[in-house]
Structures are given as structure tokens and as C-alpha cells.
C-alpha positions in Angstrom: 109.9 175.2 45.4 111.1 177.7 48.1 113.4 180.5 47.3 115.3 182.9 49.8 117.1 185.7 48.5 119.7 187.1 50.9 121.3 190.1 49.7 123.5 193.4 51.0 122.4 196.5 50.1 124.1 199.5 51.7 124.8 202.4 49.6 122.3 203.1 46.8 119.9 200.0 47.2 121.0 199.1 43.7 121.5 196.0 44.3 118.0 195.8 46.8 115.9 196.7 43.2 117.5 193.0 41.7 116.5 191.7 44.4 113.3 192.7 44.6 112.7 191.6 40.8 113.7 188.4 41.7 111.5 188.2 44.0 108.6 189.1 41.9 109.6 186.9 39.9 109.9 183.8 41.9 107.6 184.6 44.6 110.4 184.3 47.7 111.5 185.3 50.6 113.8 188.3 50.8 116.5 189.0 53.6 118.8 192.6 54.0 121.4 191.3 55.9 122.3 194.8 57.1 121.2 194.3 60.5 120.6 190.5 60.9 123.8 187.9 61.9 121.8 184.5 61.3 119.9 183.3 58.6 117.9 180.1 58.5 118.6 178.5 55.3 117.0 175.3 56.4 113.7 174.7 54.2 114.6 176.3 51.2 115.6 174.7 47.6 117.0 178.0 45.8 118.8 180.2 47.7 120.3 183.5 46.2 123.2 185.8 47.4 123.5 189.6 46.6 125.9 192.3 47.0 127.0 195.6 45.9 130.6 196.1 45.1 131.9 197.9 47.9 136.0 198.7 47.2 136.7 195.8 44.6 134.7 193.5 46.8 131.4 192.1 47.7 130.0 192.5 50.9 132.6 191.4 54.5 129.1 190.8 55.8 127.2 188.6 53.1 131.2 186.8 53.1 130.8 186.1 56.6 127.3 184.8 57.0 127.9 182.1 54.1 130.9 181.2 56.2 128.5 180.2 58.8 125.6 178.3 56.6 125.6 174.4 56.2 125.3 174.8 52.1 126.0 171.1 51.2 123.1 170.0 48.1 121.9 173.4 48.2 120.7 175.5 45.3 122.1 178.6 45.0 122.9 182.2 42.8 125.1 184.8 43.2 124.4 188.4 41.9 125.8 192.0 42.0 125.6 195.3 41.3 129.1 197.6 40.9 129.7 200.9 38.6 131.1 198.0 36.0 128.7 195.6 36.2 130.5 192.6 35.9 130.2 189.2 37.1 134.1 188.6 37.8 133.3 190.5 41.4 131.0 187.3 42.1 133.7 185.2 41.6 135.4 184.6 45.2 131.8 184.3 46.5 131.0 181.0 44.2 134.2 179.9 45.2 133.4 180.2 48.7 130.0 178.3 47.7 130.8 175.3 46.0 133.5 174.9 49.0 130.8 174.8 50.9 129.1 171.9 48.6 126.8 174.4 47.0 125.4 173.7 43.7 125.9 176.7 41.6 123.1 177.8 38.9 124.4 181.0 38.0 126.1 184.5 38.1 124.4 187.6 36.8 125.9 191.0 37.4 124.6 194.8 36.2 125.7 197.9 36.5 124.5 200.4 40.0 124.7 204.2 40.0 127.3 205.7 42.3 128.8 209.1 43.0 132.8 208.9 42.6 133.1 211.7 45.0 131.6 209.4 47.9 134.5 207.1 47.4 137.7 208.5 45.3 138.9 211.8 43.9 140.4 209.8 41.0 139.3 211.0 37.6 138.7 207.3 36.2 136.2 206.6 38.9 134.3 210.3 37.8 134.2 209.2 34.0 132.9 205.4 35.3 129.9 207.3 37.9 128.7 209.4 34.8 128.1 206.1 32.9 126.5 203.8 35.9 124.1 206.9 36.3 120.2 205.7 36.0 121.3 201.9 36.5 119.6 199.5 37.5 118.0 200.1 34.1 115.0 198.9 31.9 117.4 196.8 30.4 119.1 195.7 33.3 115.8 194.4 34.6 114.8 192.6 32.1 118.5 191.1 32.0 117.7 190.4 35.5 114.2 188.6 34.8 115.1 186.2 32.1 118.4 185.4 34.2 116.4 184.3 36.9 113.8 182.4 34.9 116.4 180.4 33.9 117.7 179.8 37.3 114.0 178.2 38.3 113.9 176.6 34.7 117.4 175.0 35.6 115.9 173.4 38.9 
């Protein structure tokens, strides 16, 4: 098996460090798309997507480079990192997947540490930074480890 992970990682790498477990993990190839507009999908079985939550959303950039890809029979994740650590965020991006004839083995989301003051002066958003503080956690990457075991298991 060949695995890619292509992930977004702008603000505190949180969402780099599940990455890089993956990778560990699986033994793949690892893409920031920060600075890179194509991606060659072309030989690989598992493919995984990655974003922080940036505004309520994933990524414009990891959205618009799946836009381009040829996806149809292809393996793939989706993962993220926010001050929540939810997997509802990763929802639009599955859905833009399995448009896209992707076959989808799985969501995993954890929390990421942020600084309200970089985005918000709301209160709520102070009270929400104090708790993501420290995440990606020892608990959160073990989270991370069997959730991608069972992604490879699943293949």
C-alpha cells in the first residue's frame, strides 16, 4: 500500500503533528500544501486530507486542490484540528469527496491550541483558547494512532 497525506497547516502546526503521526504510523508520504497548487495523486491507494479550522471552515486551499484531483475509486480520510475538536467541520470536505467518487474510511477530529486574541475579542472564544491549550495532547495522539490503524486495517 501507498499512502499520501496532504494536509494544511498554517497557524499553530496543530494539525502538521496529526499528520506527522500518521505518517509514522503508516510509513507515507506527507504534503503541506501551503506553498504547492498541484498534487499527484496518481500511484497512491490511501490518500488523507488535513486542515485546521480556520473561521468555521477548513482550509479555501486544501477545498480547492481536491476540486482539481481525479478521486474516482480512491481511498481516502479526512482529519482536523479546531479549538473544538470536532469532526462536524470535516463534513463539507467528505461531501466534496465522495462527489468526487471517493471512498470514504473515515473522519477523525481533535482539539489544536489557539490564542482568541489572534482572531476575536469575544469572551466565548477566550474561555474556548484556555481549554485547547497543550493540544494536540497525549491523548489526542493516541486517538490519532488507533484511528489511523483502523483506517489501513479497513483497506
Amino acid at each position: 500500500m501507498k499512502a499520501l497525506i496532504v494536509y494544511c497547516s498554517d497557524y499553530n502546526k496543530n494539525t502538521e503533528k496529526i499528520a506527522r503521526i500518521f505518517a509514522e504510523k503508516v510509513d507515507c508520504d506527507l504534503i503541506n500544501i501551503r506553498n504547492v497548487n498541484e498534487v499527484n495523486i496518481e500511484n497512491y491507494n490511501l490518500i488523507g486530507f488535513g486542515s485546521g479550522v480556520y473561521r468555521e471552515s477548513l482550509s479555501p486551499k486544501i477545498i480547492r486542490l481536491v476540486d482539481k484531483l481525479n478521486l474516482k475509486g480512491k481511498n481516502v480520510f479526512v482529519f482536523s484540528t479546531s479549538g473544538v475538536g470536532i469532526k462536524f467541520y470535516n463534513n463539507s470536505l467528505i461531501k466534496q469527496l465522495e462527489s468526487k467518487g471517493a471512498i470514504n474510511k473515515g473522519s477523525f477530529a481533535c482539539k489544536g491550541s489557539f490564542i482568541a486574541r489572534d482572531f476575536t475579542s469575544k469572551k466565548i472564544f477566550d474561555i474556548m483558547s484556555k481549554l485547547s491549550q497543550g493540544h494536540p495532547n497525549d491523548k489526542d495522539i493516541k486517538k490519532a494512532e488507533r484511528f489511523i490503524s483502523d483506517v489501513v486495517d479497513s483497506l
